[in-house]
C-alpha atoms as a printed R data frame, in Angstrom:
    type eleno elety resid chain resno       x       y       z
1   ATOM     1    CA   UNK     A     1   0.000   0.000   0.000
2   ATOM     2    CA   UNK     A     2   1.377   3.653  -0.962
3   ATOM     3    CA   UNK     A     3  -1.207   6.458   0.350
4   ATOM     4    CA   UNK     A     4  -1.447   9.510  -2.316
5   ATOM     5    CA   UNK     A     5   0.462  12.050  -0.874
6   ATOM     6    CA   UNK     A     6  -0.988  15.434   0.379
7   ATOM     7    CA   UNK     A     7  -0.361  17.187  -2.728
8   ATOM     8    CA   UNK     A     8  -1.577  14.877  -5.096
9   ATOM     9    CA   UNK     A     9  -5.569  15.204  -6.602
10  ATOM    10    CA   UNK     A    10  -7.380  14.496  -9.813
11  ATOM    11    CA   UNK     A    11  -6.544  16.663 -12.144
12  ATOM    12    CA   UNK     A    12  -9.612  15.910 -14.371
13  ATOM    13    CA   UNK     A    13 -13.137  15.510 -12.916
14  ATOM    14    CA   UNK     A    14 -16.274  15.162 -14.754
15  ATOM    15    CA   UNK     A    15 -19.779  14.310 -13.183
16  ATOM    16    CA   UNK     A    16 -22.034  14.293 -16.398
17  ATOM    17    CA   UNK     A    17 -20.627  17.607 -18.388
18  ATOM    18    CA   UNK     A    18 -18.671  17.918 -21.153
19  ATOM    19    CA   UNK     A    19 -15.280  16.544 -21.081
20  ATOM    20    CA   UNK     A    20 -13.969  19.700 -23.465
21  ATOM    21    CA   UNK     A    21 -15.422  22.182 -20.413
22  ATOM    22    CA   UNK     A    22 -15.037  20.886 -17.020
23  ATOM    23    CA   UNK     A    23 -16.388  22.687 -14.137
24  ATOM    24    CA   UNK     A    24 -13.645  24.904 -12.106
25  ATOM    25    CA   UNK     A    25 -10.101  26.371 -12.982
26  ATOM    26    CA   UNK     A    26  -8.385  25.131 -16.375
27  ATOM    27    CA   UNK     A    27  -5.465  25.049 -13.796
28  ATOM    28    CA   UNK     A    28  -6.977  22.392 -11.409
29  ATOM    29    CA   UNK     A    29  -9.201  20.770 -13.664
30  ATOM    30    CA   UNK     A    30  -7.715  19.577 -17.477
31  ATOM    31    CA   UNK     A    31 -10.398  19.829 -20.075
32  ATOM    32    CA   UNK     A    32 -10.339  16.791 -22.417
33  ATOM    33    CA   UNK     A    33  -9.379  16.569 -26.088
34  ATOM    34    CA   UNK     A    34 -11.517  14.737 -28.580
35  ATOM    35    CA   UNK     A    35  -9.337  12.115 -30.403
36  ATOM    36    CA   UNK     A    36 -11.316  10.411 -32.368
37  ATOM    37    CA   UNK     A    37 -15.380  10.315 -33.193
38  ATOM    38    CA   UNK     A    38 -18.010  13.193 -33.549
39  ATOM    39    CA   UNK     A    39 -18.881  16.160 -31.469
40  ATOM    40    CA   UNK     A    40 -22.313  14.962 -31.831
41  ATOM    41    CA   UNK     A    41 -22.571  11.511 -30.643
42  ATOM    42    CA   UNK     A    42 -21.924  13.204 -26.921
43  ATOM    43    CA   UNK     A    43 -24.343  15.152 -24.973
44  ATOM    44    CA   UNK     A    44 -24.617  15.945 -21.674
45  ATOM    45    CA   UNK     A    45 -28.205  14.315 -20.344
46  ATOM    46    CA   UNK     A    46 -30.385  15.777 -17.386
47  ATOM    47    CA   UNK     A    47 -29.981  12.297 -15.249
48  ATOM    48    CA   UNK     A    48 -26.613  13.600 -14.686
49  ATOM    49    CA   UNK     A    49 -24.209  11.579 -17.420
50  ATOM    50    CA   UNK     A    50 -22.369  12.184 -20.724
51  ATOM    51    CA   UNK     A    51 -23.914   9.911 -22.919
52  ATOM    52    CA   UNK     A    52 -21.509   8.741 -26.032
53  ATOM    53    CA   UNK     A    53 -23.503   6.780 -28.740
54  ATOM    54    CA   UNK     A    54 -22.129   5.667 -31.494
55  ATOM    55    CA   UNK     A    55 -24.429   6.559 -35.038
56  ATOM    56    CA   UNK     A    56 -21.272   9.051 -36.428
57  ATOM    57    CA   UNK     A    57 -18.619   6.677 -34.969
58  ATOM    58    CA   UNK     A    58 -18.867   7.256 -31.385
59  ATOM    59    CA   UNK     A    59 -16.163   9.275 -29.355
60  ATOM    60    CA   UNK     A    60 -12.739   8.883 -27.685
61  ATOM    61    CA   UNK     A    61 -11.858  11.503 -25.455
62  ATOM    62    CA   UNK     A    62  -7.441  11.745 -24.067
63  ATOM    63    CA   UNK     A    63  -5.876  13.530 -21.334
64  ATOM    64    CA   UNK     A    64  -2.020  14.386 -22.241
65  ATOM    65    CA   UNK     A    65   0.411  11.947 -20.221
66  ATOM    66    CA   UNK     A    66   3.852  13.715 -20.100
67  ATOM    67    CA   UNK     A    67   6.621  11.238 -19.833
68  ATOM    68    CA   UNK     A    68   7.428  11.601 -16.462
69  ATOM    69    CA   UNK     A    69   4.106  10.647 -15.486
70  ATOM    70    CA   UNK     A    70   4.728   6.824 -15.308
71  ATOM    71    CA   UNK     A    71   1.833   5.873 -12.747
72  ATOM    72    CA   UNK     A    72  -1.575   6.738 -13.602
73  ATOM    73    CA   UNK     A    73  -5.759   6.456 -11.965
74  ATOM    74    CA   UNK     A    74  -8.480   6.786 -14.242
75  ATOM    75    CA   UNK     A    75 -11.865   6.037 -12.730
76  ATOM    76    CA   UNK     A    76 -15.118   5.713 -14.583
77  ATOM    77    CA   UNK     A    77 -18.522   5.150 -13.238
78  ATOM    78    CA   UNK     A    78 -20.529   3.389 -16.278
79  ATOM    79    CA   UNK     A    79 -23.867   2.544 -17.511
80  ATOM    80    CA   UNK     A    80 -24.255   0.540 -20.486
81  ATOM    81    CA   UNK     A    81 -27.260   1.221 -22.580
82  ATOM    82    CA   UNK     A    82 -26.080  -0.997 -25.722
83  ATOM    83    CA   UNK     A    83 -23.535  -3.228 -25.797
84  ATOM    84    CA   UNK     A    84 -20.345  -1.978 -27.832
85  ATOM    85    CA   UNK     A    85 -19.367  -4.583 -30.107
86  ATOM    86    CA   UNK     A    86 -16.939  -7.147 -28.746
87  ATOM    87    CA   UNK     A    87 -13.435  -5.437 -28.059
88  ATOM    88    CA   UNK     A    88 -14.697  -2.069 -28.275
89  ATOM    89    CA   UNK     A    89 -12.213   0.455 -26.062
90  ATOM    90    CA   UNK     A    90 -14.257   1.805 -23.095
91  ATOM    91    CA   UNK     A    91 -10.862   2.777 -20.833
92  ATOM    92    CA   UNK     A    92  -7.202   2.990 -21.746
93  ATOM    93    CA   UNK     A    93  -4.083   4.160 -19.893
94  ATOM    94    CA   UNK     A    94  -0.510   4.364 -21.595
95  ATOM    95    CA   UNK     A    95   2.453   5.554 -19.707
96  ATOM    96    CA   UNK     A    96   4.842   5.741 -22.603
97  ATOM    97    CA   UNK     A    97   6.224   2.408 -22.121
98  ATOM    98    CA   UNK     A    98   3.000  -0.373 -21.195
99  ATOM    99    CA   UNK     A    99  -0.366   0.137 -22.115
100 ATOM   100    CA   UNK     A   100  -3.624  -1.270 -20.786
101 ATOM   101    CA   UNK     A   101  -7.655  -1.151 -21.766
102 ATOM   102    CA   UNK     A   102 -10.598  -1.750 -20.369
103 ATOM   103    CA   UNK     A   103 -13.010  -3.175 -23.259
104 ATOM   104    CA   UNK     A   104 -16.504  -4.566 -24.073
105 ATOM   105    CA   UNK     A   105 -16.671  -8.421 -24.393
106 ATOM   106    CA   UNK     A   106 -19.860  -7.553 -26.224
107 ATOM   107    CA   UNK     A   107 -22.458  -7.651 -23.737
108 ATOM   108    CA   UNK     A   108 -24.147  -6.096 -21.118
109 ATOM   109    CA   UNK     A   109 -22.944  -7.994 -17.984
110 ATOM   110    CA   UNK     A   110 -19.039  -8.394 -18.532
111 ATOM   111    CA   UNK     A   111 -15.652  -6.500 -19.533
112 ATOM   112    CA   UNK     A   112 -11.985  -7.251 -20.410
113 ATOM   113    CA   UNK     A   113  -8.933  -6.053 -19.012
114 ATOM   114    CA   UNK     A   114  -6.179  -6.343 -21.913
115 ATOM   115    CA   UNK     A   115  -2.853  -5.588 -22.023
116 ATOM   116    CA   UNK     A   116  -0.035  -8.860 -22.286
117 ATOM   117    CA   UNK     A   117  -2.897 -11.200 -21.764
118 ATOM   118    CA   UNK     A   118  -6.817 -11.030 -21.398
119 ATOM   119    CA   UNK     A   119  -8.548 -11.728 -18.374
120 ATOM   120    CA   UNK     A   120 -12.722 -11.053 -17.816
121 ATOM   121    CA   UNK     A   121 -14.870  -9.993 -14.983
122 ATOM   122    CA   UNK     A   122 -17.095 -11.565 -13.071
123 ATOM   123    CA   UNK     A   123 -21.345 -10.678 -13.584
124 ATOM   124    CA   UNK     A   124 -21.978  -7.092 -12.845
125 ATOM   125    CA   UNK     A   125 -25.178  -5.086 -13.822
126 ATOM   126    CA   UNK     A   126 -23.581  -2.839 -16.066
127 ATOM   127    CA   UNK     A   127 -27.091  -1.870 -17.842
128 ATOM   128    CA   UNK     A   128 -28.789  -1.170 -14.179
129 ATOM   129    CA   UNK     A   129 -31.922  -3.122 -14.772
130 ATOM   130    CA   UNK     A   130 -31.843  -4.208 -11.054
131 ATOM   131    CA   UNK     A   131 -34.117  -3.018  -8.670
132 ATOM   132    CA   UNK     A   132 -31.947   0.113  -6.985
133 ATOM   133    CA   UNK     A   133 -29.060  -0.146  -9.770
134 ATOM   134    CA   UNK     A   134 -26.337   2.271  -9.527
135 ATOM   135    CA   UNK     A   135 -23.348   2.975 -12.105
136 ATOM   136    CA   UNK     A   136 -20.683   0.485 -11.965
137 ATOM   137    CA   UNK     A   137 -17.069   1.987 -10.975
138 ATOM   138    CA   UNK     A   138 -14.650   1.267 -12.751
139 ATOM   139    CA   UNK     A   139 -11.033   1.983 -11.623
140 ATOM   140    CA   UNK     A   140  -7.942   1.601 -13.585
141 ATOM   141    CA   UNK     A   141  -4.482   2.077 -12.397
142 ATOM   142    CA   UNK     A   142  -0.846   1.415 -14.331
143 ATOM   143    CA   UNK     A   143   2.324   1.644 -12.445
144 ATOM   144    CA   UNK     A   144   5.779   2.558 -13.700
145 ATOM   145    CA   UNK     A   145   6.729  -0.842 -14.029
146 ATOM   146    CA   UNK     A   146   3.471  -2.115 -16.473
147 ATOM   147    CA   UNK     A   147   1.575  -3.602 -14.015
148 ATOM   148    CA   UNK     A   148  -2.456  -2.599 -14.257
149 ATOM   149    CA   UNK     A   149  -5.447  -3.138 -12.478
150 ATOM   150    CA   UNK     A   150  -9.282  -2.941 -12.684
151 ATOM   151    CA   UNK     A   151 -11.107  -2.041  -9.463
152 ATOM   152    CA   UNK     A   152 -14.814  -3.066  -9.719
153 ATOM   153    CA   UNK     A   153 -17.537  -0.988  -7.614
154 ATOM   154    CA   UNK     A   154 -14.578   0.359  -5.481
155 ATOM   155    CA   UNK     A   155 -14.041  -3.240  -3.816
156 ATOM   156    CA   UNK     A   156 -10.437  -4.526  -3.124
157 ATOM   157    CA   UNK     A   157 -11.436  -7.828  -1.189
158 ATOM   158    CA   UNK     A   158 -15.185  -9.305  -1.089
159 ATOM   159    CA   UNK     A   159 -17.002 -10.256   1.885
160 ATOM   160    CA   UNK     A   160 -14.908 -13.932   1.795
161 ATOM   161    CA   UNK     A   161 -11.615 -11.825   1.889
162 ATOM   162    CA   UNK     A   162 -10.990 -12.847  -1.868
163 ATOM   163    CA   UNK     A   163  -8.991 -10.708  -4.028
164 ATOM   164    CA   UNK     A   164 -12.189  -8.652  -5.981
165 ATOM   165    CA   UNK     A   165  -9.791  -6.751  -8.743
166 ATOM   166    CA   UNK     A   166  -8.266  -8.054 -12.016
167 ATOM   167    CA   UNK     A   167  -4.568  -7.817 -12.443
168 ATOM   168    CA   UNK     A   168  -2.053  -8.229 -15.954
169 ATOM   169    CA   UNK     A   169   0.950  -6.523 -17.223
170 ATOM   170    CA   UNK     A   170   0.424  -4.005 -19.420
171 ATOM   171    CA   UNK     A   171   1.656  -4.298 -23.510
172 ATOM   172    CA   UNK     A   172   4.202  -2.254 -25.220
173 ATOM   173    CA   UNK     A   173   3.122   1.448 -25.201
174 ATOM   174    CA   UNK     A   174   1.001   2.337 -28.652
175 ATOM   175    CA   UNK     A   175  -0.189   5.927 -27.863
176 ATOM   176    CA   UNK     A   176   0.798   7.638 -24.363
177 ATOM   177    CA   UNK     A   177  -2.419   9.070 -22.055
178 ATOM   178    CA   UNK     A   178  -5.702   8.253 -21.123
179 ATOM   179    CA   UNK     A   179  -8.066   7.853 -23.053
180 ATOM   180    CA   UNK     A   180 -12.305   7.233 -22.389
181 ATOM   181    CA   UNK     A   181 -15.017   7.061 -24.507
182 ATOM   182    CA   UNK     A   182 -16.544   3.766 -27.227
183 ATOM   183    CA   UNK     A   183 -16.896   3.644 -31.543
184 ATOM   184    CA   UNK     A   184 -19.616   1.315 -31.076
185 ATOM   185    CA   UNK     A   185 -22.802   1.072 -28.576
186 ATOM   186    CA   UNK     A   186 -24.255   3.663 -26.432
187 ATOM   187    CA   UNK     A   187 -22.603   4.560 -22.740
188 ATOM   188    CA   UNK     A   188 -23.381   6.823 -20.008
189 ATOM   189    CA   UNK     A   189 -20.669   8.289 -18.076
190 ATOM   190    CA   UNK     A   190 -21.721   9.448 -14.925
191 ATOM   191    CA   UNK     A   191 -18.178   9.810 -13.723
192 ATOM   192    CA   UNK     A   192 -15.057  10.111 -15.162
193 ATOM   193    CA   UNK     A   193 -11.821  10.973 -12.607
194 ATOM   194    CA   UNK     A   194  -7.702  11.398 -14.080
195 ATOM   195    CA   UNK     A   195  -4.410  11.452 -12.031
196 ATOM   196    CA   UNK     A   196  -0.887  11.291 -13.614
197 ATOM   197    CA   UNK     A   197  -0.023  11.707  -9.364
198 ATOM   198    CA   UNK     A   198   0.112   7.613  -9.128
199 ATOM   199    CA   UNK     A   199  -1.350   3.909  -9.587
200 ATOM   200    CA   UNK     A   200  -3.471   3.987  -6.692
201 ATOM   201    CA   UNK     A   201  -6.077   1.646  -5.190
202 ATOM   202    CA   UNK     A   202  -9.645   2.504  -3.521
203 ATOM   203    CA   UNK     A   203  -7.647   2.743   0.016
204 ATOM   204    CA   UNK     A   204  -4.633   5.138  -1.819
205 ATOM   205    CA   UNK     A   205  -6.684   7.673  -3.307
206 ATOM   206    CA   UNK     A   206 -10.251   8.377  -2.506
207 ATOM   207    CA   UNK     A   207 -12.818  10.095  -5.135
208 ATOM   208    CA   UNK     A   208 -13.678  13.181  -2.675
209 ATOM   209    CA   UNK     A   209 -10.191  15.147  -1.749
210 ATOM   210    CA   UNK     A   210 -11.792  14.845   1.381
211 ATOM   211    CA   UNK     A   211 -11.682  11.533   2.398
212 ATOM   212    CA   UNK     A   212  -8.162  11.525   0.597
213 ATOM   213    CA   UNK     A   213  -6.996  14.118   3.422
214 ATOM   214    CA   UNK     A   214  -8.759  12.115   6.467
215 ATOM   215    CA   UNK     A   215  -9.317   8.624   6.240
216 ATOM   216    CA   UNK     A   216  -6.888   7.717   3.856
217 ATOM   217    CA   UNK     A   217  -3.328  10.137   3.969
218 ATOM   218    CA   UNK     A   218  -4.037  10.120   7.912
219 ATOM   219    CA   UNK     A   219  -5.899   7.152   8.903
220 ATOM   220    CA   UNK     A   220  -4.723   4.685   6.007
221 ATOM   221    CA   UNK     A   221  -1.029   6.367   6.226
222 ATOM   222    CA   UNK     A   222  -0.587   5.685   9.715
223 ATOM   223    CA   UNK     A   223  -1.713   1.898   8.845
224 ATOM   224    CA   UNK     A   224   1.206   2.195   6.443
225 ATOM   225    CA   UNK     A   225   3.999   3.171   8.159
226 ATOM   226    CA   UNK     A   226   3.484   0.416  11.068
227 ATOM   227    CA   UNK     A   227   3.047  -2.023   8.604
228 ATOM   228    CA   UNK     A   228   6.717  -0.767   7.096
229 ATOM   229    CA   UNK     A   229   8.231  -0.409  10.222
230 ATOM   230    CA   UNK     A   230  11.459  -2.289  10.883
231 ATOM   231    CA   UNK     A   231  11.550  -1.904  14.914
232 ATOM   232    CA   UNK     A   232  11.754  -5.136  16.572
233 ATOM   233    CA   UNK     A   233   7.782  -6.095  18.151
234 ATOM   234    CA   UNK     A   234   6.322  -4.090  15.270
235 ATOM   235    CA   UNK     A   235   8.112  -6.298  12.534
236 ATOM   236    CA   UNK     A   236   8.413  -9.640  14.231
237 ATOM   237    CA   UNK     A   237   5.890  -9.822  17.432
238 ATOM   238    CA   UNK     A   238   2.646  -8.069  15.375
239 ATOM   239    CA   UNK     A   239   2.097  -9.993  12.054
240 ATOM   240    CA   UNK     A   240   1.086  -7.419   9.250
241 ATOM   241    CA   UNK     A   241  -2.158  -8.761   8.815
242 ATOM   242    CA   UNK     A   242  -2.817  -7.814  12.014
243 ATOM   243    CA   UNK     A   243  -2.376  -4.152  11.318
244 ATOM   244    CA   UNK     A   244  -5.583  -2.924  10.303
245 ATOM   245    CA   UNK     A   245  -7.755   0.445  10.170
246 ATOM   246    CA   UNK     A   246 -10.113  -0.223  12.796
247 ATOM   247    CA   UNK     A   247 -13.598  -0.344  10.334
248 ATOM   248    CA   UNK     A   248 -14.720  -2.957  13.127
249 ATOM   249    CA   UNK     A   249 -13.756  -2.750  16.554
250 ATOM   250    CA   UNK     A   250 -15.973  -5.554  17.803
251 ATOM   251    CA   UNK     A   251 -14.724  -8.306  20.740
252 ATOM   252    CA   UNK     A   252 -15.031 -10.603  17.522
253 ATOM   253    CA   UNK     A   253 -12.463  -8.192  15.476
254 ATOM   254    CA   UNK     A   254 -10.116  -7.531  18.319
255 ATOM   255    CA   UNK     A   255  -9.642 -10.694  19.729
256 ATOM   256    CA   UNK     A   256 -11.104 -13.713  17.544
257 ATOM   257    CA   UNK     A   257 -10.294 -12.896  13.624
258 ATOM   258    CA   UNK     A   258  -7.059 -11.297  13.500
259 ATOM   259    CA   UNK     A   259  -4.079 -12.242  15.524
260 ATOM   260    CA   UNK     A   260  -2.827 -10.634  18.590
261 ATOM   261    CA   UNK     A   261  -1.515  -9.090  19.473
262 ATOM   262    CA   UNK     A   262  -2.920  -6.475  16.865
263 ATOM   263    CA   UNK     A   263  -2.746  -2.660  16.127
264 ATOM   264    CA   UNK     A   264  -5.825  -1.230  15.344
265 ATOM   265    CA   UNK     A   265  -5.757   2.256  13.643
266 ATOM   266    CA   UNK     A   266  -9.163   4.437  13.700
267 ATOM   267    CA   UNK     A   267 -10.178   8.154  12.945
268 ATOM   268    CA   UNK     A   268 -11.867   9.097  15.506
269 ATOM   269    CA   UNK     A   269 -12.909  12.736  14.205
270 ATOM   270    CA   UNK     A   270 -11.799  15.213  12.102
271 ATOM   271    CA   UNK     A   271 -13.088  19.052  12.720
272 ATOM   272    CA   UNK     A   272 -11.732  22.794  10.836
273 ATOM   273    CA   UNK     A   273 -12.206  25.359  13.725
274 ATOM   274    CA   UNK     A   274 -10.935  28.095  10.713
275 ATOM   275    CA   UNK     A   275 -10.942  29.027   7.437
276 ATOM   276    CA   UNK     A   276  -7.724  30.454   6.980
277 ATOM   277    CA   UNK     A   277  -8.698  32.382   3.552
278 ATOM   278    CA   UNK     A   278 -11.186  34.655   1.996
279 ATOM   279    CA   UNK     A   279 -13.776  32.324   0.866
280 ATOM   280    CA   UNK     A   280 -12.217  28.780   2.125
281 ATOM   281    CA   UNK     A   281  -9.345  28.069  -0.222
282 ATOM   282    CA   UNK     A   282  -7.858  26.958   2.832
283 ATOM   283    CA   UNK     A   283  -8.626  25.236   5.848
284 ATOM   284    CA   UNK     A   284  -7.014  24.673   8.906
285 ATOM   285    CA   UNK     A   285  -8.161  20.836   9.974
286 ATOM   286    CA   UNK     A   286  -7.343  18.829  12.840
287 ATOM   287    CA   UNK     A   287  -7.608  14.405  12.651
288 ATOM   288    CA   UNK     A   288  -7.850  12.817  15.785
289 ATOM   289    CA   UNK     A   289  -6.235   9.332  15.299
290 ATOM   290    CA   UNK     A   290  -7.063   6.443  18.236
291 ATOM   291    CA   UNK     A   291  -4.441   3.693  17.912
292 ATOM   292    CA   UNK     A   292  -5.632   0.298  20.198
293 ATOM   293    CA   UNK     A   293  -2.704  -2.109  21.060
294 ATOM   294    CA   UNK     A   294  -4.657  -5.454  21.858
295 ATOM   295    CA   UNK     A   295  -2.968  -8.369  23.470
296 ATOM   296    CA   UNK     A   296  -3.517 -11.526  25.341
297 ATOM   297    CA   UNK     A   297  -2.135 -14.238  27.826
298 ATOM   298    CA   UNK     A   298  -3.456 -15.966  31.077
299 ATOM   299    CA   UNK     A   299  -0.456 -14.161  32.920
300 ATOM   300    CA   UNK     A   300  -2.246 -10.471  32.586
301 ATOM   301    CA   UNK     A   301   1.225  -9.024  33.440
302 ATOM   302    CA   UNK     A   302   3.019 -10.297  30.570
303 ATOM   303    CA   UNK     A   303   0.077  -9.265  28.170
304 ATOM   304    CA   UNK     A   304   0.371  -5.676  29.501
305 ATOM   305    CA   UNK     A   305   3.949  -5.613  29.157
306 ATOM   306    CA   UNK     A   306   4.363  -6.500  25.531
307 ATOM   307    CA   UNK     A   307   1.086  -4.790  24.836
308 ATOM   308    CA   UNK     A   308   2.870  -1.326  26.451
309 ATOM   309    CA   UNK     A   309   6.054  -2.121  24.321
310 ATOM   310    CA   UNK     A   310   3.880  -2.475  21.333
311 ATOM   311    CA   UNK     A   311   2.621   1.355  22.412
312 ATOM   312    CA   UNK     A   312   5.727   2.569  22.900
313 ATOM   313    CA   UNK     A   313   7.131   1.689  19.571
314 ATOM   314    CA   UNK     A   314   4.072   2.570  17.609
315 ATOM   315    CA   UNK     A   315   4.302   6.328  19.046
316 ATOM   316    CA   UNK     A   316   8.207   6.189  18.340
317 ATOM   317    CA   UNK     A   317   7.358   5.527  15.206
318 ATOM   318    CA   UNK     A   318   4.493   7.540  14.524
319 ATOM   319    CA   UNK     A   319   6.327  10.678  16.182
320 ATOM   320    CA   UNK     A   320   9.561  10.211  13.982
321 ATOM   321    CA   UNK     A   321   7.468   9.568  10.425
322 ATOM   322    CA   UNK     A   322   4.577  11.600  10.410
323 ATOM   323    CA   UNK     A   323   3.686  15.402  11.128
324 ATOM   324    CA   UNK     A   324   6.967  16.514   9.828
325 ATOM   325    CA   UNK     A   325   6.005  19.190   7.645
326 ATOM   326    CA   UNK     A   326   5.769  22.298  10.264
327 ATOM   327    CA   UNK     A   327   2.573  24.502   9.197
328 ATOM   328    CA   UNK     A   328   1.015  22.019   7.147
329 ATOM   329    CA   UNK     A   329   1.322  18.816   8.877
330 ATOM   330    CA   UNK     A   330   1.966  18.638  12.461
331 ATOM   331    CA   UNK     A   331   1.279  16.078  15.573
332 ATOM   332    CA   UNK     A   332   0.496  18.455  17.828
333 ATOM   333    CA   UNK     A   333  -0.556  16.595  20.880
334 ATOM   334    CA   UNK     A   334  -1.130  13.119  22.223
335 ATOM   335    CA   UNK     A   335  -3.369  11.012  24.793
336 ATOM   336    CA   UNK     A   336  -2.253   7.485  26.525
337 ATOM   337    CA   UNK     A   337  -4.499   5.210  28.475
338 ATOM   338    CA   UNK     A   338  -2.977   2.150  30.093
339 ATOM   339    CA   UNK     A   339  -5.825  -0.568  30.799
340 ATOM   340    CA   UNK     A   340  -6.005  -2.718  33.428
341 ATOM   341    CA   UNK     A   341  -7.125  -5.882  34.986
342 ATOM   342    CA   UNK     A   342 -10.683  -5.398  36.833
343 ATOM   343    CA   UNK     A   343 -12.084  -9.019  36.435
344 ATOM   344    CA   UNK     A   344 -10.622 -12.158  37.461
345 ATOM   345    CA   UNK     A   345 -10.843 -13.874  34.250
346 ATOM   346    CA   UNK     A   346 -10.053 -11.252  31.958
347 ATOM   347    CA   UNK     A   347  -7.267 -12.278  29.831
348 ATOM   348    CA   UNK     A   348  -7.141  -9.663  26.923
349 ATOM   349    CA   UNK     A   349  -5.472  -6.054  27.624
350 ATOM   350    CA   UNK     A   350  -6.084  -3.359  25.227
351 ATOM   351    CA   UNK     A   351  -3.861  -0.080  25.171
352 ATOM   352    CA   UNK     A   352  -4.921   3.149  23.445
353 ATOM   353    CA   UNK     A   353  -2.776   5.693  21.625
354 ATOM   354    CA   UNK     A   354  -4.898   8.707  20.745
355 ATOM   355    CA   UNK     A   355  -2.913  11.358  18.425
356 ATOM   356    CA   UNK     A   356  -3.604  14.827  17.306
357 ATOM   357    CA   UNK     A   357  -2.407  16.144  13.833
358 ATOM   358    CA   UNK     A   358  -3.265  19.618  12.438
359 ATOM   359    CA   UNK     A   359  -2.736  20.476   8.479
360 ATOM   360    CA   UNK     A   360  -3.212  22.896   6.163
361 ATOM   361    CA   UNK     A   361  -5.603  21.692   3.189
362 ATOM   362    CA   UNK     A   362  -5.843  23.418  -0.393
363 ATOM   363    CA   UNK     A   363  -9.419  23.426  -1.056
364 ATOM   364    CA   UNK     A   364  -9.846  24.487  -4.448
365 ATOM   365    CA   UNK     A   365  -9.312  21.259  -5.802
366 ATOM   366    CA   UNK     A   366 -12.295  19.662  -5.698
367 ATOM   367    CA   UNK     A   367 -14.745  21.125  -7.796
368 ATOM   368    CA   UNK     A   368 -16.866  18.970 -10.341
């Protein structure tokens, strides 16, 4: 896992409008070029999608990839009215030295991820005739090194822990960018998000610059750099499956289906007592960040002793990686509670680390 970093954000958004005039700054949000099709076969439709049908020969839409930009994120949230024809383009991404597209296997249910080899997804209802449909998301990322993946409705494992994305090597580089849009059927695109910033996953880079900033660059991050650290309980005593953001926090998720002892990392809340700008181009905000340290043994004494040396590496840690950028990104205070034994047959000690961080967020990079 590599979170974005805090200056990294899409630099094209579209929620339904025209790729060649995106809402916002030219500066912060790159209009698209049409490549190849007709200006008419797109129009912007009042359910809130650019719909690209295909009667003049459809249309492919690129954002310019400069060749430093070897690691790219192109999300698009689809509905499939009619089929394209079988290996009809719907995504591509090409870093100047792989290449990889999403395309049509020609109907309404499936699509390829191509690039070396070929592999197909699973069922999805791309053409929303389920009762409560929603767009399907589809995220594609290509790292400097050719290696591409296709997120499916945002999900990186399904509910049996079971790796939910599609992986390949890219090909050999054809035409650098990234590229949307089909020659053949009709699409909506509800959705359409570029970043030349990085490859990055559903828990990297969030669609909202929000969540980026607080669950992911501080909540995810922190996840991160435990998982990467080399001091001695963290790397050998605390398996790194056992290093989790804290989504549950259950007896069953503390103590039965990971291993302890664990490190749980949760957001606990996030708040922006000012706006440090005219108008909110940017805010002061403050993460609180609780950090629980679970262990166990029938000698309580020994469980709260590894359990504190845990603690005490994960703030040594924390304090030397994190908050290091004075005036935008600071730890600026910190809480310790040190539990204890109040039952007889308790058996499981849980320490929590709660942390305070406080950074300066550009906010004018989010409109859409």
């Amino acid at each position: 896992m590599t979170v974005s970093k805090q200056n990294d954000f899409w630099t094209a958004r579209l929620n339904g409008g025209s790729p060649a005039s995106p809402v916002g700054s030219s500066e912060y949000n790159t209009a698209w070029t049409l490549t190849g099709g007709h200006t008419d076969d797109g129009v912007a439709n009042t359910g809130g999608f650019w719909r690209v049908s295909s009667s003049s020969g459809g249309q492919t839409w690129k954002q310019t990839v400069d060749n430093d930009d070897n690691s790219l994120t192109m999300i698009c949230a689809i509905h499939i009215e009619s089929a394209p024809s079988n290996d009809a383009v719907l995504m591509a991404l090409d870093n100047g030295s792989h290449k990889v597209e999403v395309k049509s296997n020609g109907s309404l249910n499936k699509v390829k991820l191509v690039g070396a080899t070929t592999v197909v997804s699973n069922n999805f209802d791309f053409s929303m005739i389920e009762d409560d449909a929603v767009p399907i998301i589809l995220r594609l990322t290509l790292d400097s090194s050719g290696k591409a993946r296709l997120y499916i409705s945002e999900i990186i494992e399904d509910d049996d822990a079971t790796q939910h994305y599609l992986e390949i090597t890219g090909a050999s580089s054809s035409a650098q960018g990234a590229f949307f849009g089909n020659t053949s059927g009709t699409v909506d695109y509800y959705s359409v998000y570029f970043t030349p910033h990085g490859a990055y996953s559903p828990d990297e880079m969030d669609m909202s610059d929000f969540i980026s900033h607080s669950l992911l660059r501080t909540g995810m991050k922190v996840v991160e750099i435990l998982q990467n650290s080399n001091r001695l309980y963290l790397k050998s005593f605390v398996k790194s499956g056992s290093i989790r953001y804290g989504y549950d926090l259950s007896n069953n998720a503390l103590i039965n289906r990971f291993a302890v002892p664990s490190v749980h990392v949760l957001i606990q809340k996030a708040n922006s007592p000012d706006f440090l700008t005219l108008a909110g181009a940017r805010t002061d905000q403050r993460y609180e960040v609780l950090i629980f340290i679970t262990t166990r043994g029938t000698n309580y004494a020994n469980a709260y002793r590894l359990g504190a040396s845990i603690l005490g590496e994960v703030f040594d840690e924390l304090y030397t990686k994190t908050g290091l950028e004075s005036g935008v990104d600071s730890l600026v205070g910190y809480d310790v509670k040190f539990d204890s034994k109040l039952d007889d047959d308790e058996t499981i000690c849980v320490h929590n680390l709660s942390l305070q961080y406080m950074k300066k967020v550009r906010m004018f990079m989010r409109e859409a």
